[in-house]
N, CA, C and O atoms as a CHARMM CRD file, in Angstrom:
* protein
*
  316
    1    1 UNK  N      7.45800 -21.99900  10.80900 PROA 1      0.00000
    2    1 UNK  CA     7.04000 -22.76000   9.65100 PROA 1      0.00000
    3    1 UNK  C      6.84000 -21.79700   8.48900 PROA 1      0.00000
    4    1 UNK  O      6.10800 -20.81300   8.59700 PROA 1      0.00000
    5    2 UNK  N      7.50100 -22.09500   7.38300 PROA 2      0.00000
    6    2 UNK  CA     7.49000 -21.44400   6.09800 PROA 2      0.00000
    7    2 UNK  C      6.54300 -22.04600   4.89900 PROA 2      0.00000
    8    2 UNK  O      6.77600 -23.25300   4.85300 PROA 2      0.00000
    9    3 UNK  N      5.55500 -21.68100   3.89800 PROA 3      0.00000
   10    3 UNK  CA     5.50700 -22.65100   2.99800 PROA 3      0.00000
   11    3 UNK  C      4.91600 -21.58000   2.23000 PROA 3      0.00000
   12    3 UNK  O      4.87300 -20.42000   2.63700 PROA 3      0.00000
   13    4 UNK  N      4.23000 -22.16600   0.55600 PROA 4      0.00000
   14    4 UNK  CA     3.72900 -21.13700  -0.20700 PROA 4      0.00000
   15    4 UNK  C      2.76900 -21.41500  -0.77700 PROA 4      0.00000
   16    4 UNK  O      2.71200 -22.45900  -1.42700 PROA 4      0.00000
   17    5 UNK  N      1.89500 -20.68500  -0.70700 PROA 5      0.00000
   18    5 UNK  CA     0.67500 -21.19300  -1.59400 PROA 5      0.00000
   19    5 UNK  C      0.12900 -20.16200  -2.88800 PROA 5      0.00000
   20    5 UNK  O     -0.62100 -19.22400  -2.61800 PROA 5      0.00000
   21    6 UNK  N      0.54600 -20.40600  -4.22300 PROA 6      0.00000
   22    6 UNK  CA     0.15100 -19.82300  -5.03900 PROA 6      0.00000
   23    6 UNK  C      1.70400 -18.76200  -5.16900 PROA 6      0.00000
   24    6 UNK  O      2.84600 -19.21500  -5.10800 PROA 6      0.00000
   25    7 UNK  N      1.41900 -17.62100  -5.31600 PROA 7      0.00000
   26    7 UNK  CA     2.13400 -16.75900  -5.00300 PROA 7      0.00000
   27    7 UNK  C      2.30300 -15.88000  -4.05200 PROA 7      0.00000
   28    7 UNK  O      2.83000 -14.76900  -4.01000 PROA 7      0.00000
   29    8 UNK  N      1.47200 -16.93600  -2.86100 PROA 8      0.00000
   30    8 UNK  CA     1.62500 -16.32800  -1.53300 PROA 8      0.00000
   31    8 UNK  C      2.72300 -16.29000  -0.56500 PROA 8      0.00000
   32    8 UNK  O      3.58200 -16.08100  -1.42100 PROA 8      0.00000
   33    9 UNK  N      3.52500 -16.32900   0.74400 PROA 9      0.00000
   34    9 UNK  CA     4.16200 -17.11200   1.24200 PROA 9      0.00000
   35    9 UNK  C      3.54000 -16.96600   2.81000 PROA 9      0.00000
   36    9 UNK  O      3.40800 -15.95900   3.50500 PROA 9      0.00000
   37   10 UNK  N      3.25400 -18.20100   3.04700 PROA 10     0.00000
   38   10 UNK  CA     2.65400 -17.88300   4.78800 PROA 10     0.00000
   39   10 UNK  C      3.86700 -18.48900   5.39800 PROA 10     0.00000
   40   10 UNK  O      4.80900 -18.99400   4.78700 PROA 10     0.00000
   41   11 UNK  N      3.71200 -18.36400   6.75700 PROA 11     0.00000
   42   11 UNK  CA     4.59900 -18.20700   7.73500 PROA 11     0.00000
   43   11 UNK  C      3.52200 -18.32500   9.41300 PROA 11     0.00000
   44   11 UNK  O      2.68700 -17.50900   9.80400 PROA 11     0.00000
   45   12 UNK  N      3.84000 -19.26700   9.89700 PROA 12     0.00000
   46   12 UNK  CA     3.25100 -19.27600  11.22500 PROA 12     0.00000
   47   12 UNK  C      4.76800 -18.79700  12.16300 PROA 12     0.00000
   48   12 UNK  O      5.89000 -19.27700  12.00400 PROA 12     0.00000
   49   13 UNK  N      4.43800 -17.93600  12.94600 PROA 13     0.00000
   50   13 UNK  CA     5.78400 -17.43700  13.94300 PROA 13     0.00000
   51   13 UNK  C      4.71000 -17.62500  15.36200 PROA 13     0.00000
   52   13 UNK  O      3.50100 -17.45400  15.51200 PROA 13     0.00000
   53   14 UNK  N      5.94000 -18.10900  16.37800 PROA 14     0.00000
   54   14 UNK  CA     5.19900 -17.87400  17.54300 PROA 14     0.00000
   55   14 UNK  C      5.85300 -16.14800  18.12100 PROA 14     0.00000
   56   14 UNK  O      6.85800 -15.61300  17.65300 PROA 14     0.00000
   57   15 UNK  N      4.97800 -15.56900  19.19700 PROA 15     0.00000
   58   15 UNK  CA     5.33300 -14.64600  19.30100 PROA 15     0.00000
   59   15 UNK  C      5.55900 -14.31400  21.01500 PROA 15     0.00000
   60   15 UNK  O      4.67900 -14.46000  21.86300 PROA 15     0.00000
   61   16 UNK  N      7.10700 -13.78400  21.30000 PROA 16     0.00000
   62   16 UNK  CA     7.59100 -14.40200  22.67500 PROA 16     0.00000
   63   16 UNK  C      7.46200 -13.06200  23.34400 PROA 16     0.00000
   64   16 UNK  O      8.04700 -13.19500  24.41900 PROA 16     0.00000
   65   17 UNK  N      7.08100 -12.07000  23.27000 PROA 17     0.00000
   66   17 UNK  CA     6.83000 -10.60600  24.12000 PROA 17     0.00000
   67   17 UNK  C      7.77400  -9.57900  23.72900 PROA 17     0.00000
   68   17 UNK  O      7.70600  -8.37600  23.98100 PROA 17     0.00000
   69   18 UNK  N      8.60300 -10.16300  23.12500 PROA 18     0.00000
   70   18 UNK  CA     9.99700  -9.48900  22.17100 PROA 18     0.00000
   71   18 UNK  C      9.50400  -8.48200  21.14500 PROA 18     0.00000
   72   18 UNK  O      8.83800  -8.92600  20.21000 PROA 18     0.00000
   73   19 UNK  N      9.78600  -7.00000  21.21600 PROA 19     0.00000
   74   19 UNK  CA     9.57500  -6.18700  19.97600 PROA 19     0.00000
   75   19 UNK  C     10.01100  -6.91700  18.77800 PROA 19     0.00000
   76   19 UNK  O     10.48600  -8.03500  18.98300 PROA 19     0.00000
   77   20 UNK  N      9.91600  -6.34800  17.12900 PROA 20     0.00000
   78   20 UNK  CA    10.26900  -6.66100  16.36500 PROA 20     0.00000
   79   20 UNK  C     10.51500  -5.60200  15.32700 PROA 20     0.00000
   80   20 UNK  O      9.44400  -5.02500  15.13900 PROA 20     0.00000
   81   21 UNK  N     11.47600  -5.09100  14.56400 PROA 21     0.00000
   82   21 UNK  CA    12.19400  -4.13900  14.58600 PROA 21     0.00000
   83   21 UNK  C     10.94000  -3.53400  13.56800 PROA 21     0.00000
   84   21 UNK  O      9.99300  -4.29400  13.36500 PROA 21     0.00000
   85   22 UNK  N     10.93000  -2.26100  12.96900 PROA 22     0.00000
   86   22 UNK  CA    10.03200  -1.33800  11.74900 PROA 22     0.00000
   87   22 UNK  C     10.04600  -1.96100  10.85000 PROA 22     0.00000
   88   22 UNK  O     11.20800  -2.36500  10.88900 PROA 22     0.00000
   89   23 UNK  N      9.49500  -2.50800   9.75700 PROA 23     0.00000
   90   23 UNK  CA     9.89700  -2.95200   8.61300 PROA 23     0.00000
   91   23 UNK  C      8.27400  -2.36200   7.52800 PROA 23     0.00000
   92   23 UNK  O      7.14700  -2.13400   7.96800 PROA 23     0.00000
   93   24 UNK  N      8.74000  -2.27200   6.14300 PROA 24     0.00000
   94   24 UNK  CA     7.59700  -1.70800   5.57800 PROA 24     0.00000
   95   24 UNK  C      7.55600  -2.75200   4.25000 PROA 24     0.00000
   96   24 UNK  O      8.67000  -3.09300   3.85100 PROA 24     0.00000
   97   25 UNK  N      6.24500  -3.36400   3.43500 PROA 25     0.00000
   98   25 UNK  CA     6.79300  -4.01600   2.18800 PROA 25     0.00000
   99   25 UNK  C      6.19000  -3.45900   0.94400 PROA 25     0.00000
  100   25 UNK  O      5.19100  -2.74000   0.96000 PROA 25     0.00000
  101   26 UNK  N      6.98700  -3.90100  -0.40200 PROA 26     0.00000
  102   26 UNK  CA     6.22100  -3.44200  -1.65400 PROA 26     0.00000
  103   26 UNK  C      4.69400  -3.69800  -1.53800 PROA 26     0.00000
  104   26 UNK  O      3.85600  -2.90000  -1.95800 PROA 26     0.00000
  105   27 UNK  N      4.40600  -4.86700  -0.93700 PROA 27     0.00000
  106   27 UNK  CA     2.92900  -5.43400  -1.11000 PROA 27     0.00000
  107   27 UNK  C      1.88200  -5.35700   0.26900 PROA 27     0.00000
  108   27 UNK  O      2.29200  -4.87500   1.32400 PROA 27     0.00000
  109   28 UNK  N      0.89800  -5.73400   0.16400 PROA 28     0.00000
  110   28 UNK  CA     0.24400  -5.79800   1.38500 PROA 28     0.00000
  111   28 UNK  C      0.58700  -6.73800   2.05500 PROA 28     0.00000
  112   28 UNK  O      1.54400  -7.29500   1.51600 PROA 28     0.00000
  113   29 UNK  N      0.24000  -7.28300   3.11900 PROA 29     0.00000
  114   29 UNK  CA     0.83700  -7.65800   4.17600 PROA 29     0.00000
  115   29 UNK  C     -0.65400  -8.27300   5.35300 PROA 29     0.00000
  116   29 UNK  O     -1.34200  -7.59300   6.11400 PROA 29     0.00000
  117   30 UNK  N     -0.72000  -9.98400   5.02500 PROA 30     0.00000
  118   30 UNK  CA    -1.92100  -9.78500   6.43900 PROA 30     0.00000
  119   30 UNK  C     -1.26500 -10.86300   7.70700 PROA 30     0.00000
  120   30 UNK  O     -0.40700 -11.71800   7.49000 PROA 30     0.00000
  121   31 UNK  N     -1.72700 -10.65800   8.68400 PROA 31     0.00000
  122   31 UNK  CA    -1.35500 -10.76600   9.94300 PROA 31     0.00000
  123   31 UNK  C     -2.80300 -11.39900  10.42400 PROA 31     0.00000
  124   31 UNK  O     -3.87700 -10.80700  10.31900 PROA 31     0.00000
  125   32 UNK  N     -2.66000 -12.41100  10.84300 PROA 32     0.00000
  126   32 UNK  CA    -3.70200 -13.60100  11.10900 PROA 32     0.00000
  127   32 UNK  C     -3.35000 -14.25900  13.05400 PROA 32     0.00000
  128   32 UNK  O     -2.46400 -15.06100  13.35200 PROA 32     0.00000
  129   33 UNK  N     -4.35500 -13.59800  14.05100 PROA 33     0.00000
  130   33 UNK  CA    -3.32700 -13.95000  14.96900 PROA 33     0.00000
  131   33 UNK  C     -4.47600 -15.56800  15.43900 PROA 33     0.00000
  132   33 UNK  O     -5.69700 -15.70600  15.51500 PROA 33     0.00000
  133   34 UNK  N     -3.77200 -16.14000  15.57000 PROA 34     0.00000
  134   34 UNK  CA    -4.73000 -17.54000  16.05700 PROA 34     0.00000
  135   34 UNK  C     -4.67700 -17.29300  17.24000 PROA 34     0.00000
  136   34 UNK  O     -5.83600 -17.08700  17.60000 PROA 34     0.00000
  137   35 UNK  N     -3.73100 -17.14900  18.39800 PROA 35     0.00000
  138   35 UNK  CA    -4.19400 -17.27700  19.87000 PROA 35     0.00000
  139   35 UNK  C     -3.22800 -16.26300  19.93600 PROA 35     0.00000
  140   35 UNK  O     -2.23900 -16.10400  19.22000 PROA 35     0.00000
  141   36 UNK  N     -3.79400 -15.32700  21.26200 PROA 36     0.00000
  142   36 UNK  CA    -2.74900 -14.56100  22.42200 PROA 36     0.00000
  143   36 UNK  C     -3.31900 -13.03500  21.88900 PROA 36     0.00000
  144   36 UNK  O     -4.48700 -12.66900  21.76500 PROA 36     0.00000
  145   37 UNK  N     -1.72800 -12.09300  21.55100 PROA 37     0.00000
  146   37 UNK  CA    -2.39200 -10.45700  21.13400 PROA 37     0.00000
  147   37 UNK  C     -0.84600 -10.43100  21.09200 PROA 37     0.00000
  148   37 UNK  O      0.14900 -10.83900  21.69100 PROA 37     0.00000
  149   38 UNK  N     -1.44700  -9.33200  19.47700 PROA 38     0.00000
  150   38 UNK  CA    -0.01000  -8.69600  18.79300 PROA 38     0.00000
  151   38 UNK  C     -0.70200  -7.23400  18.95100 PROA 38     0.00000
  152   38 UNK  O     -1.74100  -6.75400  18.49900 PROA 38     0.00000
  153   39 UNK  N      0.21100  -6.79400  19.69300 PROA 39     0.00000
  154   39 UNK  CA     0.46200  -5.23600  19.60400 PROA 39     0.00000
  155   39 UNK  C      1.38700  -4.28100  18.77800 PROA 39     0.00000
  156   39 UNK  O      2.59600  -4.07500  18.87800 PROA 39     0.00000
  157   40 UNK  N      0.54300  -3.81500  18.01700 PROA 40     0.00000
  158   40 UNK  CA     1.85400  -3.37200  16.43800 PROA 40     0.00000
  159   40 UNK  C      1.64700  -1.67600  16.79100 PROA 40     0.00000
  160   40 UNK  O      0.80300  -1.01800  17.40000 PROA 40     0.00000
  161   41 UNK  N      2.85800  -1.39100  16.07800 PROA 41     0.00000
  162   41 UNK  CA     2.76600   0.76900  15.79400 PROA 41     0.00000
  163   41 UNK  C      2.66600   0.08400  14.36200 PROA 41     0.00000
  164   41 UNK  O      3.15500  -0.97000  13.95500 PROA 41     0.00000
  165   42 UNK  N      1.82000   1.09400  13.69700 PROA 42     0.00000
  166   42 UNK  CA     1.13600   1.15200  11.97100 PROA 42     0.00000
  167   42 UNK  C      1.60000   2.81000  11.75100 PROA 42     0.00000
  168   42 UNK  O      0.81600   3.61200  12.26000 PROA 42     0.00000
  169   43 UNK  N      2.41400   3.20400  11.26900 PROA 43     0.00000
  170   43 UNK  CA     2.85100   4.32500  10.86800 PROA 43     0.00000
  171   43 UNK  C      2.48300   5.67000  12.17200 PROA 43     0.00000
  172   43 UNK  O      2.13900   6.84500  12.04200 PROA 43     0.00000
  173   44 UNK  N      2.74700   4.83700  13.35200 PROA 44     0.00000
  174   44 UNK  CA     2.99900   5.81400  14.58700 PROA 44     0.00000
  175   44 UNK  C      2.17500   5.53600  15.51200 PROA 44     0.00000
  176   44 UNK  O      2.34100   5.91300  16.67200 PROA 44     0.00000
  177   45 UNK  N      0.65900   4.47400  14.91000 PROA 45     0.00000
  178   45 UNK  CA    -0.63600   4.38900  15.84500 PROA 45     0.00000
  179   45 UNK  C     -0.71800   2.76000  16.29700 PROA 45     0.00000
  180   45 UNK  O     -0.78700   1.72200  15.63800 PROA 45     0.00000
  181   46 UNK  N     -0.67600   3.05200  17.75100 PROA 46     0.00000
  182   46 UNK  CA    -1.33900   1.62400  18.14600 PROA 46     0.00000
  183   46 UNK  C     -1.95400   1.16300  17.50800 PROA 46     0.00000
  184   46 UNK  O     -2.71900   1.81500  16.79700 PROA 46     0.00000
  185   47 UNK  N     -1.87400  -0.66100  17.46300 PROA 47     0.00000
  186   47 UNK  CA    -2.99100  -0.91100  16.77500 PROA 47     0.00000
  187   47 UNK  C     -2.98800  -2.62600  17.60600 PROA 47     0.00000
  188   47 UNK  O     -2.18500  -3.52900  17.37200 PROA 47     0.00000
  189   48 UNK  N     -4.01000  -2.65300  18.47600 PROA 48     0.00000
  190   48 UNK  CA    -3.79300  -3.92000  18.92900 PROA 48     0.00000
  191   48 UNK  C     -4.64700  -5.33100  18.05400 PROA 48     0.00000
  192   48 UNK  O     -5.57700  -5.06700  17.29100 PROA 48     0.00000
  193   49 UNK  N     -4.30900  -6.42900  18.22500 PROA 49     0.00000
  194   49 UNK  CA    -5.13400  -7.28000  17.06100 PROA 49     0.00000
  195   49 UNK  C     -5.37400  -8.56700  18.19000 PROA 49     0.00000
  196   49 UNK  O     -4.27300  -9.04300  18.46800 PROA 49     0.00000
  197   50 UNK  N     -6.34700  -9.17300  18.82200 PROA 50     0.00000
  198   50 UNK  CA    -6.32000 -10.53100  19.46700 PROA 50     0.00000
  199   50 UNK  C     -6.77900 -10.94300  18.39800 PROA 50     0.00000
  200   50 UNK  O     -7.05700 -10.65700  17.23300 PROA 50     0.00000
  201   51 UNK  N     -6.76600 -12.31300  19.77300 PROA 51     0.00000
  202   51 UNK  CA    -7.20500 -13.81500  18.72100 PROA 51     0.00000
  203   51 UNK  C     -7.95900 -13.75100  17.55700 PROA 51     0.00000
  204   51 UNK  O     -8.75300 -12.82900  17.36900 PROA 51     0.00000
  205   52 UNK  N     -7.76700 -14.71800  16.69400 PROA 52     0.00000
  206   52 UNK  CA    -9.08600 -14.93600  15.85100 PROA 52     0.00000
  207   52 UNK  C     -9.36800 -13.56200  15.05700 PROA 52     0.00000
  208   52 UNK  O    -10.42900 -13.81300  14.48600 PROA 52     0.00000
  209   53 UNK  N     -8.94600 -12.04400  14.65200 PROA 53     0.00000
  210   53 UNK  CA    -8.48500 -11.25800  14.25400 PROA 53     0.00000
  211   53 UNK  C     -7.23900 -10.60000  12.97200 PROA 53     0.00000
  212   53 UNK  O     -6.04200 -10.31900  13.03600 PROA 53     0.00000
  213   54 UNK  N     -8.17000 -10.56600  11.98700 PROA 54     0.00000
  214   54 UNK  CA    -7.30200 -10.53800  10.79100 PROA 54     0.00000
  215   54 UNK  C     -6.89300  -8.52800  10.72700 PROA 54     0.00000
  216   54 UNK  O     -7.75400  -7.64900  10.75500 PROA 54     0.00000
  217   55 UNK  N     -5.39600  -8.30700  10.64000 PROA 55     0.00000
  218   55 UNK  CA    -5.46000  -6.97800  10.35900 PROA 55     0.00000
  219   55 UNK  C     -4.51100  -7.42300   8.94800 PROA 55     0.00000
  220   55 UNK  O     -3.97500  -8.48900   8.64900 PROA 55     0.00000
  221   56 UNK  N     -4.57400  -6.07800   8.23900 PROA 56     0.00000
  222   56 UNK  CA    -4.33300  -5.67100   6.33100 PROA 56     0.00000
  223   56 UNK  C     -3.38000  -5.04700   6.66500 PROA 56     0.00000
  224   56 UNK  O     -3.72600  -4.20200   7.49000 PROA 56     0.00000
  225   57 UNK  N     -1.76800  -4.99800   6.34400 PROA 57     0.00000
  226   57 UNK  CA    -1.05700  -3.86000   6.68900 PROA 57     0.00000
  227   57 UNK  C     -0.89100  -3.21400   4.97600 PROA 57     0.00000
  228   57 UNK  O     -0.77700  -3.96200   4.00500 PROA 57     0.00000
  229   58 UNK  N     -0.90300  -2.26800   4.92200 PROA 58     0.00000
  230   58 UNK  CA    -1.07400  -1.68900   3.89100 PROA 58     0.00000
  231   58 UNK  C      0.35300  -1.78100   2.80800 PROA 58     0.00000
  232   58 UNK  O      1.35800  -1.41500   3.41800 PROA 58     0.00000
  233   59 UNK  N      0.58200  -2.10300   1.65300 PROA 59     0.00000
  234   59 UNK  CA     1.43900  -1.59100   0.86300 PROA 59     0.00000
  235   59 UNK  C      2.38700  -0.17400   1.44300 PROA 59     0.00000
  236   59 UNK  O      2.01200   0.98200   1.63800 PROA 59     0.00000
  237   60 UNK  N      3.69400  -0.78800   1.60600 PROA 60     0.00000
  238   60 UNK  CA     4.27300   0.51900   1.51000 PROA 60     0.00000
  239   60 UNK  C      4.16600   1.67900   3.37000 PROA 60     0.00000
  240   60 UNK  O      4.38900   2.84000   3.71500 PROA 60     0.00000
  241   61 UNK  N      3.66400   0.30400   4.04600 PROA 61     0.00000
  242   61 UNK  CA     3.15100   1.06700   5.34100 PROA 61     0.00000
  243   61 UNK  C      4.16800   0.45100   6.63400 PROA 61     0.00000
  244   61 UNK  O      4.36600  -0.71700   6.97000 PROA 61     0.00000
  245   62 UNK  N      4.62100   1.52300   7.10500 PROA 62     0.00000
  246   62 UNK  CA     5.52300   1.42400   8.18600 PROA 62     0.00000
  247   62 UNK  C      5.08600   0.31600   9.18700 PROA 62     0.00000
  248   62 UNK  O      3.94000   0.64500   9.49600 PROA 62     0.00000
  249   63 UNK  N      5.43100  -0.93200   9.91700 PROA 63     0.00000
  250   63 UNK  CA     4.58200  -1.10000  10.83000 PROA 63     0.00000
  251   63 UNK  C      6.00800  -1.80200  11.74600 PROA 63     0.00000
  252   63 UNK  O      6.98300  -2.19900  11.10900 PROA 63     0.00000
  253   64 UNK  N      5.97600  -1.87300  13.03600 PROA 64     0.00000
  254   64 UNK  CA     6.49400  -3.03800  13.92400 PROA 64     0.00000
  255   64 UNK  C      5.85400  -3.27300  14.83400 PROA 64     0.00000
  256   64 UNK  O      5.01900  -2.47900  15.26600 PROA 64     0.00000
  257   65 UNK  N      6.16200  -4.78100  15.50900 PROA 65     0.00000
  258   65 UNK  CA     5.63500  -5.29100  16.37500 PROA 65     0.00000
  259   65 UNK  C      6.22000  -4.90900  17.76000 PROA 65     0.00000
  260   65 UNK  O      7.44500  -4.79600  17.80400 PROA 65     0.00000
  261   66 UNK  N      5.33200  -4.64000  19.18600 PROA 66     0.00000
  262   66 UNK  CA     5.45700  -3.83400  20.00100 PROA 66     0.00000
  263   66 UNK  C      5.66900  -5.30200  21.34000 PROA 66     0.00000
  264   66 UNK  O      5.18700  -6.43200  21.42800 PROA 66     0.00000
  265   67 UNK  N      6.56800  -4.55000  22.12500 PROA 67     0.00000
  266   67 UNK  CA     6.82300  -4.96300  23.37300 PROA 67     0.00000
  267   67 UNK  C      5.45200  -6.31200  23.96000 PROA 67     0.00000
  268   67 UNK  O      4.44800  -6.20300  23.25600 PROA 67     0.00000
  269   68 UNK  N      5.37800  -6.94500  24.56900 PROA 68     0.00000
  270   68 UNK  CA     4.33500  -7.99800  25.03700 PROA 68     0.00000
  271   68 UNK  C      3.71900  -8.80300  24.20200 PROA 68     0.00000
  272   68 UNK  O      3.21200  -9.84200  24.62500 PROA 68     0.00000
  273   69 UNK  N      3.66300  -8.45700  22.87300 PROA 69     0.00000
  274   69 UNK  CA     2.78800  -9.36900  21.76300 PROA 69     0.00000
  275   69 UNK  C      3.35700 -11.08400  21.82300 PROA 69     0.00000
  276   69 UNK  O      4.41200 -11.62500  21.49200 PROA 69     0.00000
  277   70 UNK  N      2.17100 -11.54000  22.37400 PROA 70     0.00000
  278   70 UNK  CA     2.75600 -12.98600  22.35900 PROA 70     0.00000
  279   70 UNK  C      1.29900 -14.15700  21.62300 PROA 70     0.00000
  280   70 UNK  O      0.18900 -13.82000  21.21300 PROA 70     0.00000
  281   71 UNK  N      1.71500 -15.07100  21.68100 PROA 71     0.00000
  282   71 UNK  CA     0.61000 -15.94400  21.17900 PROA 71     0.00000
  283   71 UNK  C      1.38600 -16.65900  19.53000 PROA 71     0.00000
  284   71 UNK  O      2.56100 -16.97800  19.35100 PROA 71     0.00000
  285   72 UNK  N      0.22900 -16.72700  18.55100 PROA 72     0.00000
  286   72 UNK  CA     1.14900 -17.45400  17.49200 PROA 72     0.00000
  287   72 UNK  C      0.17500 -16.86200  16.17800 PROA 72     0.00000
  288   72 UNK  O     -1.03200 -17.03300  16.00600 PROA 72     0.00000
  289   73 UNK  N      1.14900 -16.11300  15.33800 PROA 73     0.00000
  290   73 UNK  CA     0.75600 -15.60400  14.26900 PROA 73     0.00000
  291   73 UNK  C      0.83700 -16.11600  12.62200 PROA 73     0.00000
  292   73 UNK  O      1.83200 -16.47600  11.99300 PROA 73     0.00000
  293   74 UNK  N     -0.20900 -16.03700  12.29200 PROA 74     0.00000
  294   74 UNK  CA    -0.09000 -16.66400  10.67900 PROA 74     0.00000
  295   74 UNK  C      0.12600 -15.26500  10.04500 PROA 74     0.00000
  296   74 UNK  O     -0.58900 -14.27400  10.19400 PROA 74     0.00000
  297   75 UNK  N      1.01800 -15.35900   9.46300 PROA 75     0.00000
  298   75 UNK  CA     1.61200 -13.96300   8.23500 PROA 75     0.00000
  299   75 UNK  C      1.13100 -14.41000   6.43200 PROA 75     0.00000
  300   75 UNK  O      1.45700 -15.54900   6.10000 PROA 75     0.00000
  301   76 UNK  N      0.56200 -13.73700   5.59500 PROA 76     0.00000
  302   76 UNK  CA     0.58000 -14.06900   4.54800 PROA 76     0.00000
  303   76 UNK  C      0.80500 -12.98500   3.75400 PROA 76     0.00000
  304   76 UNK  O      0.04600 -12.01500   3.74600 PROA 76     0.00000
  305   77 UNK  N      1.86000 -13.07700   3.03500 PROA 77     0.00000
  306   77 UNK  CA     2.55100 -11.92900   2.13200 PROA 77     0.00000
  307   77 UNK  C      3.08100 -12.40100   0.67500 PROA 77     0.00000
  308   77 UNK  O      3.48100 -13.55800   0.54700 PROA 77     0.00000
  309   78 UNK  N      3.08600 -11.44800  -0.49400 PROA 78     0.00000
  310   78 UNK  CA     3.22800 -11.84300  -1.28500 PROA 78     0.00000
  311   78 UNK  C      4.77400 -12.51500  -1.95000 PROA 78     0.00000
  312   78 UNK  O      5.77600 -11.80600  -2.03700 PROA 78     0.00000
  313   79 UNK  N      4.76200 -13.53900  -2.25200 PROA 79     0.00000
  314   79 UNK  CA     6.13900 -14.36200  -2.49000 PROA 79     0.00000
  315   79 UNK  C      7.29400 -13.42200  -3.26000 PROA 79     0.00000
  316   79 UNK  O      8.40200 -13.89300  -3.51800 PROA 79     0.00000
């Protein structure tokens, strides 16, 4: 699910245990996990996030999503 609010754009993804490749953005970046656990590398460092758990990925900051992360994530990034 895609939609936008303001000049935001959220995104609910479910998440199937599947890595997800490096990606870095101009803007910050938050990661909202409602149920399960996303396991991300943040510029080389574990960083695990469960449920109910908001992480900030920084402007300009390396991150991908790691092997097992499953459950269903709200993304909100700038449009």
């Amino acid at each position: 699910m895609l939609g936008r609010v303001g000049s935001a754009c959220v995104k609910v993804l479910r998440m199937n245990g599947l890595p997800v490749a490096e990606e870095s953005h101009d803007d910050a970046e938050a990661l909202l996990v409602l149920d399960g656990r996303l396991e991300l590398d943040v510029d080389g460092d574990r960083v695990p996030v469960g449920a109910g758990e908001l992480y900030l990925v920084p402007a300009g900051t390396r991150h991908a999503v790691r092997p097992g992360s499953h459950g269903t994530l709200l993304i909100v990034e700038r449009a």
